[in-house]
N, C-alpha and C positions, 0 to 999 in steps of 0.2 A: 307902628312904633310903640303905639301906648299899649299894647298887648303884650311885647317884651319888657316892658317893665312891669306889667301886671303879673307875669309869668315869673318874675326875678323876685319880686315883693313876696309872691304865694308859695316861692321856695323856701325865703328866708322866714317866714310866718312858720311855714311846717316844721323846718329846721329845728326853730328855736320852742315849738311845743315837744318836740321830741327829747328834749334834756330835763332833769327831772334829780333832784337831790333824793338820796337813798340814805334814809334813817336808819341807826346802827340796830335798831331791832329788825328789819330787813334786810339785812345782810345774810341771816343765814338764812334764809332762801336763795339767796343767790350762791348761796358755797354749798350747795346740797350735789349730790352726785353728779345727776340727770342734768347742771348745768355744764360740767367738763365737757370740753372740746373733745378729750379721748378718756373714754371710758375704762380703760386698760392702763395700769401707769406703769405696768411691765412691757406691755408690748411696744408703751409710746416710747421708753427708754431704749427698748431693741432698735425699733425703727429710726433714734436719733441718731445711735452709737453704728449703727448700718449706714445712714447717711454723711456722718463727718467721716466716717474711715474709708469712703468712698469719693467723697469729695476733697478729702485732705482739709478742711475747713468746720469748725463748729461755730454754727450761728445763733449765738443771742443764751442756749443754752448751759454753755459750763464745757466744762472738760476741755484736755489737751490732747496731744499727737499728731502722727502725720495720718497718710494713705496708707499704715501698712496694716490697719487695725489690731495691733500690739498693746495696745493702752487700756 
């Protein structure tokens, strides 16, 4: 039993060393290229505008239309 708590304690310890305030002169290492999720922001656009005209749904990103991909 006291091992489940030790375990639950050494989560939230780790947890809470992992968060970390980012001063505004470090920011731009984090907006540098090599940190995008997709490196292509042509092909990422293809691949959204292939997925909502296919899905009939755009999630989270913009745009409208249906499935017919006409838009």
């Amino acid at each position: 039993m006291k091992s489940i708590y030790f375990c639950v304690f050494f989560a939230f310890i780790s947890s809470c060393l992992g968060c970390t305030e980012v001063l505004p002169r470090q920011r731009g290492n984090l907006a540098l290229p090599q940190m995008a999720f997709t490196t292509d922001s042509l092909e990422f656009g293809l691949r959204q505008h292939t997925a909502f005209s296919k899905e009939a749904a755009a999630g989270g990103y913009g745009g409208g239309g249906g499935g017919c991909g006409c838009n």
